[in-house]
N, C-alpha and C positions, 0 to 999 in steps of 0.2 A: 832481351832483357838481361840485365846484368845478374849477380849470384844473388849481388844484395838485396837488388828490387824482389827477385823472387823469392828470398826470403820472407820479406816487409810484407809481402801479399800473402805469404802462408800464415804468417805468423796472425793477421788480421781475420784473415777465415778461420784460423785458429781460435780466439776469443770471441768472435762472434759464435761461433759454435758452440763453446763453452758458458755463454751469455744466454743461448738460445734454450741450453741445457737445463741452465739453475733457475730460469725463467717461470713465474707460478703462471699454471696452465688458467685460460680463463675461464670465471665463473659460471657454475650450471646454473644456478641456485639467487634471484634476490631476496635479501630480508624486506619482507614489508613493514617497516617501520612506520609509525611507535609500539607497534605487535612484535611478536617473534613466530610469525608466520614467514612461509619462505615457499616463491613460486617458482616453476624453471623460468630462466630467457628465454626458452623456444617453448609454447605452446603451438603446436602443430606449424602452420604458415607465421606465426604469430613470432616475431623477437618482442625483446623489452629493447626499448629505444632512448634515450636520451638520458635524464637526471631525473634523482625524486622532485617533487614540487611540494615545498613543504608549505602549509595553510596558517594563515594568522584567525585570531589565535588558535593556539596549541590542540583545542578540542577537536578541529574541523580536521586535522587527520596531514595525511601527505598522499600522493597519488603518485600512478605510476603507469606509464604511457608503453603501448607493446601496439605495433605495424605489421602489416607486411602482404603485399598483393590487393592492396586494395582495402584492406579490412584495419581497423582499428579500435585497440580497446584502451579504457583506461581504466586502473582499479584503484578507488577509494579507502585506506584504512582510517576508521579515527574511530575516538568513541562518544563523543559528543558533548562530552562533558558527564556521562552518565558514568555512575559505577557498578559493576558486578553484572553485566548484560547474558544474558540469558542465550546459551546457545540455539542457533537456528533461525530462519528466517520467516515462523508461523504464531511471532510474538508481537505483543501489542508494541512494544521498541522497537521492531522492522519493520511493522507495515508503517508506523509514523515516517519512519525516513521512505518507506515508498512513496508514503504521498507524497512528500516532499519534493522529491525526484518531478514525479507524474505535473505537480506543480509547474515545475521550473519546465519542462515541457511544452505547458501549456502557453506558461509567461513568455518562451523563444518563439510560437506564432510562425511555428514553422507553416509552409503551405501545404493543405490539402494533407492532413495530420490524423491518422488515424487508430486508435486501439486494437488492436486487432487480438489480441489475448493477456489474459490475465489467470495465474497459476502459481504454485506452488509444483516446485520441481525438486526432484530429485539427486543432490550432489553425485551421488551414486547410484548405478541403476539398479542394482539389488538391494540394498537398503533404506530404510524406510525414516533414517535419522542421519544427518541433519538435512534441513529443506533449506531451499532457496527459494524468495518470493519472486519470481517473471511476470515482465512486463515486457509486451511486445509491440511494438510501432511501425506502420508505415507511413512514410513522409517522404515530402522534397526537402532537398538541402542544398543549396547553392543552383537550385535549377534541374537536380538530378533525384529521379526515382529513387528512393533509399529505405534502408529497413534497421530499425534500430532497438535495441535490448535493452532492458534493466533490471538486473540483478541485486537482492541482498539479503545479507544472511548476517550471523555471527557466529565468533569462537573468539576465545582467546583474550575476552570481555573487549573485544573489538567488532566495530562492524565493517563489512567486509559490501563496499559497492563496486558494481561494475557495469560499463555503458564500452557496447558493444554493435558499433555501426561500419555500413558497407552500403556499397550503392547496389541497388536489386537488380542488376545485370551479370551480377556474384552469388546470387540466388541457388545456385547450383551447388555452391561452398555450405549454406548454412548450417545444413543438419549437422556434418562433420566436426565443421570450426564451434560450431555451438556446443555439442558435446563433447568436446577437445577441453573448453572452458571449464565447462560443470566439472569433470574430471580433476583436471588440473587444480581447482577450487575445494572439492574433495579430498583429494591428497594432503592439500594443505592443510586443511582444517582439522584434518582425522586426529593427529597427537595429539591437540590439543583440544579436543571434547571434555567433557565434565566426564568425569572417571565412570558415574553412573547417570548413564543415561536415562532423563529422563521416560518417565512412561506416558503412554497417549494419555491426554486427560480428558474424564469425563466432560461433556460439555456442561458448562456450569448455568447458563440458560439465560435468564434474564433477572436483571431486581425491579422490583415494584417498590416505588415511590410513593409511599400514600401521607395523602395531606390532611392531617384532622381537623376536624370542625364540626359543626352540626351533626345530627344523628342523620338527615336528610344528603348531607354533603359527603360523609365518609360511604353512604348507599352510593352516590351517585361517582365516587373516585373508585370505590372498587368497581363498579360497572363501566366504565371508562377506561380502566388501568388493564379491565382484562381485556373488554375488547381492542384495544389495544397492542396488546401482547398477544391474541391470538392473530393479529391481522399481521405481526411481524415473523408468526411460525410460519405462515402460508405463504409472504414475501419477505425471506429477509437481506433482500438486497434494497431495502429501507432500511436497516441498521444503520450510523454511522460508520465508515470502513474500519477503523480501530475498535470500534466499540465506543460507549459514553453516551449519552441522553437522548434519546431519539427524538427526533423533529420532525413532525406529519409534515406532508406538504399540505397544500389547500383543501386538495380531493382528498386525499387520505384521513383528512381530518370531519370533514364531511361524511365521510363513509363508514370512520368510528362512529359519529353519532346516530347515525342512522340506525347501526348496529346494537347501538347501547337504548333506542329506541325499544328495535326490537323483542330485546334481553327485560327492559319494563313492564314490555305490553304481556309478556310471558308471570307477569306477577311479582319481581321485586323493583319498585317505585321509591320513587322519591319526590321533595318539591322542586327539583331541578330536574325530572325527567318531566314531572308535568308541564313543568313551561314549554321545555324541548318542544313537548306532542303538541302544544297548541301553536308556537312556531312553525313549524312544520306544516302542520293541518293548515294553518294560513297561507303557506308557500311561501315562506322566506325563510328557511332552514341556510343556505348558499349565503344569504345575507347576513343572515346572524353570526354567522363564520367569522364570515368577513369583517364583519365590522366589529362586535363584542369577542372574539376569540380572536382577533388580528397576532400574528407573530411577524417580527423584524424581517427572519428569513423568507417570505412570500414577497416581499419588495409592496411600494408603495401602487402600482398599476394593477388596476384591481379588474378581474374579467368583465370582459362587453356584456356577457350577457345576465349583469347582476339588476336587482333593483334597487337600490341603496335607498334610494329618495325615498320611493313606497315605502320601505320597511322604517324609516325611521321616522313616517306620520303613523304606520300602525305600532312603533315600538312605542312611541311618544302616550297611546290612549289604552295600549293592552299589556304593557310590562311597566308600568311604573312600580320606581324602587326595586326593580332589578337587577344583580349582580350576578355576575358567574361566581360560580365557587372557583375555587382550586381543585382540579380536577385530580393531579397528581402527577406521577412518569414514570417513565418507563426507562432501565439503563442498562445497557448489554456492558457486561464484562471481560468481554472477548471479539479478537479482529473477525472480520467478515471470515467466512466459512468457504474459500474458493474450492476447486477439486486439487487434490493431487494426480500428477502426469505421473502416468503408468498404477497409477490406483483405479479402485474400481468407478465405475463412471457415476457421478452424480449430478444431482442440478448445479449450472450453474449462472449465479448469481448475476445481474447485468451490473455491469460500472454504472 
């Protein structure tokens, strides 16, 4: 090679070096935008992989896709249109967007779809603020055994989702890459907490709806309202999952009356308990449900083993000019009450 060629060739390794020098190193670090939260690209096996995807409109957030070895996550930021959201994942704001999730779940019909837990976790294993609501699935996906996560929480008056699936032959991965997540989610969130953290709060219980009317009517909603309300301390995985109006099912509703029976026969009466007790004593308590206490939510297929017909030749000779009162309700102000992981063990609740 001649002086000059080898000149030409240093001199190019020369600025390529130099290139290579003043070059910014790449980033540890992405912003989760429209937040200014900031996760690593490598959570354990996990890179961030491709471009944000940002959602129309504006509210629904931008996500952000992270692979690798089989495992794939994607994280959700937006704030839904809400303002001032409430740090943590054990607010009536989070569990709405769980069901949401749990929803959309159900709508994809994936095969042979299972729950398999439901919890409140902890970002951190030592501390006890802030939570993340979990949801945990096994399911087919494309034909393949698979197990799939859902995460959410907030900071940052953002919420922060995250769906975290692998096929269950990586089973062996989970606990790790799982708490690799929570971690790394942790991190993230910790600057930006509310300077004081809030404090556990009392559980604030239940409201009782009571409907005025009669002297015989407000007897019969507060006997109603409570039984009620104690049938919901003993199950309250009848609550709505957010909280908000409770809906007996059919039997449930059945089984308040009975109740509220009872609570009569023991000396506070009314003219609506006494119709009850001669319904009843006829054997069409299940009927009268049905038919005069009907709700939308029970659907229109009404149990095989009802007597409909009977009861509305004896409703027709033994209750005329009969109305139900307004009995009242019952409205929880707070999401379902799941356990927290690595708290002390308590009941828990069935979906």
């Amino acid at each position: 090679m001649s002086c000059q060629g080898i000149v030409g060739v240093a001199l190019v390794a020369l600025l390529a070096a130099v290139a290579a020098e003043g070059a910014a190193p790449p980033p540890e670090k992405v912003v989760l935008a429209p937040s200014t939260l900031e996760l690593p690209v490598k959570i354990g096996p996990l890179h961030y992989s491709g471009e944000p995807h940002r959602y129309e409109p504006a509210a629904a957030g931008v996500s952000y896709a992270f692979a690798g070895r089989g495992l794939l996550l994607t994280v959700y930021v937006y704030d839904g249109g809400l303002q001032d959201l409430p740090d943590g994942g054990d607010t009536v704001e989070a569990c709405e967007q769980v069901e949401m999730a749990k929803e959309g779940v159900k709508e994809a019909k994936y095969p042979n779809t299972v729950l398999t837990r439901e919890q409140f976790v902890r970002l951190t294993p030592s501390e006890a603020f802030p939570l993340a609501h979990e949801v945990r699935y096994e399911l087919e996906r494309e034909g393949r055994p698979s197990i799939s996560y859902i995460w959410v929480t907030a900071a940052a008056k953002h919420f922060i989702k995250l769906r975290f699936s692998f096929d269950k032959e990586l089973k062996d991965e989970e606990v790790d890459a799982r708490r690799g997540i929570l971690d790394a989610v942790g991190d993230a969130v910790r600057p930006w907490l509310a300077v004081v953290q809030p404090e556990p709060e009392k559980d604030p219980g239940t409201t009782i709806n009571v409907a005025m009317g009669s002297e015989g009517d407000v007897t019969a909603t507060m006997l109603y309202t409570t039984m009620l309300s104690s049938v919901l301390e003993q199950s309250p995985e009848l609550a709505p999952p957010c909280g908000g109006t409770v809906v007996p099912s059919f039997e449930t509703e059945v089984g308040v009356l009975r109740g509220v029976l009872q609570m009569a026969a023991a000396g506070v009466d009314s003219s609506f308990t006494k119709r009850l007790a001669r319904i009843e004593k006829a054997g069409f308590l299940e009927e009268f449900v049905w038919s005069d206490m009907h709700r939308e939510e029970w659907g229109a297929w009404e149990p095989s083993d009802l007597a409909s017909a009977d009861y509305l030749k004896w409703k027709k000779k033994h209750l005329k000019n009969f109305r139900v009162p307004n009995l009242g309700s019952v409205t929880v102000s707070h999401p379902r009450k799941w356990p927290v992981e690595g708290a002390e063990p308590t009941a828990t609740p069935t979906p």
